[in-house]
C-alpha positions as CSV (number, residue, x, y, z in Angstrom):
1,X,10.6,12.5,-14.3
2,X,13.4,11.2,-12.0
3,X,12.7,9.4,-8.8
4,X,14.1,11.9,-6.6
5,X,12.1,14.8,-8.7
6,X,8.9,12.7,-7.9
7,X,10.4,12.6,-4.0
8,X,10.7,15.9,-4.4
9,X,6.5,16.6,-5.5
10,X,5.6,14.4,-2.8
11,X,7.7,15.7,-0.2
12,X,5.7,19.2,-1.5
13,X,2.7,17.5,-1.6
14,X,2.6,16.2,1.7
15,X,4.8,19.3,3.9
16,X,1.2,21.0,3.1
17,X,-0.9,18.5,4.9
18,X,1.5,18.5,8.3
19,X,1.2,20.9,11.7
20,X,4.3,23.2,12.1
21,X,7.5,21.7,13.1
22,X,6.4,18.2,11.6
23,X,9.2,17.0,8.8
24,X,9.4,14.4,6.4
25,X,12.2,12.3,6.5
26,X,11.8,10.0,3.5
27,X,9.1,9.4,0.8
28,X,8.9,6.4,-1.7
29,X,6.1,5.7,-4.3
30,X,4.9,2.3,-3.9
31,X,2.3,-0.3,-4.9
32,X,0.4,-2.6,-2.2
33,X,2.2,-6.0,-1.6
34,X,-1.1,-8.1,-2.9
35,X,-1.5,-11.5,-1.8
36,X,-3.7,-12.4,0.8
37,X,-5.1,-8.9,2.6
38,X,-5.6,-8.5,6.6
39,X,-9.2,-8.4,7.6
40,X,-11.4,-5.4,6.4
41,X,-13.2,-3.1,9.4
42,X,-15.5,-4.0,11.3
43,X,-18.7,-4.1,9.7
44,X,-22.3,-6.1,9.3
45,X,-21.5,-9.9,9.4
46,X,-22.3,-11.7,6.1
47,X,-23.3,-15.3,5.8
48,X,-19.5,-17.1,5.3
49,X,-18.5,-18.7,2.1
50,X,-18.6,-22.8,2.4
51,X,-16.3,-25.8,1.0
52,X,-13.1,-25.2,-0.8
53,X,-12.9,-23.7,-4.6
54,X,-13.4,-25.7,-7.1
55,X,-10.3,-26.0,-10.1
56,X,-12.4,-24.5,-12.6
57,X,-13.0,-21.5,-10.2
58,X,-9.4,-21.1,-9.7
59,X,-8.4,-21.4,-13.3
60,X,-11.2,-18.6,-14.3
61,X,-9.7,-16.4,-11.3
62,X,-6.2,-16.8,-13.2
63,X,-7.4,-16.3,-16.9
64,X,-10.4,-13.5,-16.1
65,X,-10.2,-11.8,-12.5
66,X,-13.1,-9.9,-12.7
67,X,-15.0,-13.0,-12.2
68,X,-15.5,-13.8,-8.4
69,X,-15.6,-17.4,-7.7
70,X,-16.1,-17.2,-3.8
71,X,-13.4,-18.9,-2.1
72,X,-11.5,-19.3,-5.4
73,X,-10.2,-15.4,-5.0
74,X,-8.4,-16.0,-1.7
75,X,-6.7,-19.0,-3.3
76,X,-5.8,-17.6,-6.3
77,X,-4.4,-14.6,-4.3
78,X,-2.3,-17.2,-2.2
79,X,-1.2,-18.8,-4.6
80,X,0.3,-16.1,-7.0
81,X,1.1,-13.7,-4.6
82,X,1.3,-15.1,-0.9
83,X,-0.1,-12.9,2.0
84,X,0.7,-9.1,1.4
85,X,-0.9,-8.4,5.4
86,X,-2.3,-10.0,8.3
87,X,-4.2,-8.8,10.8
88,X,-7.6,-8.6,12.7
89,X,-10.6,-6.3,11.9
90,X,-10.0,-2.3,12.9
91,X,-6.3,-3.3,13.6
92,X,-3.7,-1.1,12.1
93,X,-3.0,-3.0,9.1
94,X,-6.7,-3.7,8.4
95,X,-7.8,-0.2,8.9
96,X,-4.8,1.3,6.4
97,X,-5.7,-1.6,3.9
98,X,-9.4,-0.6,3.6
99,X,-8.2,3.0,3.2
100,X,-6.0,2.2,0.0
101,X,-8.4,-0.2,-1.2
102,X,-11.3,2.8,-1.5
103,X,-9.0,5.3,-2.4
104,X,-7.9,2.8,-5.6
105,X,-11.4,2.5,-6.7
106,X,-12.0,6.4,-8.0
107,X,-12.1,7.0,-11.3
108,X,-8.6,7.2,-12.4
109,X,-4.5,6.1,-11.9
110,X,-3.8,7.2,-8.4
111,X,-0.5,6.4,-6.8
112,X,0.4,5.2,-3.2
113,X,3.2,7.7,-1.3
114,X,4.5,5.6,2.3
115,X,6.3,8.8,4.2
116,X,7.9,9.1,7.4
117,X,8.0,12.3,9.3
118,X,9.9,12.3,12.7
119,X,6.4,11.9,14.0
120,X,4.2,9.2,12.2
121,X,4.6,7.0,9.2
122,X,2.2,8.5,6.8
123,X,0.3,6.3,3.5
124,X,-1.5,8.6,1.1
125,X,-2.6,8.5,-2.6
126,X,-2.2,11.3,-5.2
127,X,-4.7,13.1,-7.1
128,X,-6.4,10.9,-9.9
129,X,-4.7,11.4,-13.6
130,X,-5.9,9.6,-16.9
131,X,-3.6,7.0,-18.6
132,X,-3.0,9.5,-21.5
133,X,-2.3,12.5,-19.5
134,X,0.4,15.3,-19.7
135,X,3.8,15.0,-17.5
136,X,2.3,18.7,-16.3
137,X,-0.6,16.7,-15.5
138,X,1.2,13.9,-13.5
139,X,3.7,16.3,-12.2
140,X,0.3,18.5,-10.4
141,X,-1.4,15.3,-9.1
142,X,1.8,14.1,-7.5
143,X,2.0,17.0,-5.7
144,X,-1.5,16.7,-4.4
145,X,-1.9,14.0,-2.1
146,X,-4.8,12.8,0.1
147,X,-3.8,11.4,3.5
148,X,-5.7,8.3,3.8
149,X,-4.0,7.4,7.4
150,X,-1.0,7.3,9.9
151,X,0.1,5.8,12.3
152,X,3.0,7.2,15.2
153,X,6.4,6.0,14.8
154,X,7.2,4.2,18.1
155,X,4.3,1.7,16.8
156,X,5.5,0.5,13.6
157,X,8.6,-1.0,12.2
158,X,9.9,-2.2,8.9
159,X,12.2,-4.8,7.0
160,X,13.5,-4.3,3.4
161,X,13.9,-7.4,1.3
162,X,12.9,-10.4,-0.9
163,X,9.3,-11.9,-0.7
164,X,8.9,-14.9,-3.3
165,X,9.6,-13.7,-6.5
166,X,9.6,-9.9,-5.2
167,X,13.0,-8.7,-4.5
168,X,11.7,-5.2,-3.4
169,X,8.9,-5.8,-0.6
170,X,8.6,-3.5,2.4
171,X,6.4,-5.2,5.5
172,X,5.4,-3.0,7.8
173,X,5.0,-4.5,11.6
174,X,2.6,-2.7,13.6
175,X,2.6,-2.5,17.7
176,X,-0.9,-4.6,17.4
177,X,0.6,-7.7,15.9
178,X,-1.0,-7.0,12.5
179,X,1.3,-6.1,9.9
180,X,1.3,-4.6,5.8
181,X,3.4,-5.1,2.6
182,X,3.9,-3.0,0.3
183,X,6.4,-2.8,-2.8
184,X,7.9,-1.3,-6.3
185,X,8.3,-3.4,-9.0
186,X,11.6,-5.1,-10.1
187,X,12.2,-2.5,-13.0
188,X,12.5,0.6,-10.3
189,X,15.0,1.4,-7.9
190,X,14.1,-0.4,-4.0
191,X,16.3,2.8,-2.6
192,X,13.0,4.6,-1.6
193,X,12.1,1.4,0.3
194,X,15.4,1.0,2.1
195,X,15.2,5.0,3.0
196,X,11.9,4.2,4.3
197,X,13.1,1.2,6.7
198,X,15.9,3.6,7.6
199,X,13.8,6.2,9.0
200,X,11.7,4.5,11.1
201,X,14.2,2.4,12.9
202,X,16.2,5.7,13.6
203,X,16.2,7.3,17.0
């Protein structure tokens, strides 16, 4: 499937979940920024980790990381990928982040749709799909999309470009002073991303 026939599915996809008179303007499939994350929601305080991470938690981080060395996660995150967000607890950023970050831990391969209508900027994830399924199969869940936030228009605005070794990174600045990344890998087309830029620094 082409990029603009997978557009196209999420532009169906998402036309469903809008109020009449509400029109998307552009769509692009995209993968969080990674990197350091903005804070998550407010929630019940845990004790805070102490003293730095230790190099043999860092180097286990790198080689295995499923193992959780404290401190050593947010290090190795910095180091390999820089900060993909900032921003305080139940800000913009912080509250779309924890949205993504659920919605990724379902059973299956779900992907990220960004979307601006003339309205809101939209983030949503598609219908889960197995690694080994059909094209039919990928081609349904991409046209069923869960709506895991938004934010209006006038709030947010965006900048296309090069982040480190990315050359295809979208950060999203929100009215709050937090802000988001997100991004397609090198192999794909950063069109999407520029059309999504576009339409929300239109009038």
């Amino acid at each position: 499937m082409t990029v603009d026939e997978s557009q196209t599915r999420y532009v169906e996809g998402l036309t469903r979940l809008l109020p009449a008179g509400e029109q998307v303007r552009a769509v692009a499939q995209v993968r969080e920024g990674g990197g350091l994350a903005p804070a998550p929601p407010s929630q019940p305080s845990t004790p805070p980790a102490t003293g730095g991470p230790s190099f043999l938690g860092v180097l286990l981080n790198v080689l295995s990381p499923n193992i959780t060395f404290g401190r050593a996660d947010n290090a190795v995150d910095w180091l390999f990928l820089g900060v993909g967000g900032r921003g305080e607890p139940d800000s913009q950023a912080s509250v779309l982040h924890h949205a993504l970050t659920v919605a990724a831990k379902g059973s299956g391969l779900r992907y990220l749709v960004l979307a601006v209508t003339d309205q809101r900027l939209l983030l949503g994830a598609t219908a889960p799909v197995g690694l080994l399924s059909s094209s039919a199969a990928d081609e349904r869940a991409k046209a069923d999309i869960e709506l895991l936030g938004s934010v209006p228009r006038t709030t947010v605005t965006a900048r296309f470009g090069r982040y480190r070794l990315n050359w295809k990174r979208l950060r999203l600045d929100f009215a709050d002073g937090s802000w988001l990344s997100f991004h397609v890998p090198l192999a794909e087309s950063g069109r999407p991303l520029r059309e999504i830029a576009a339409a929300l620094s239109a009038a």
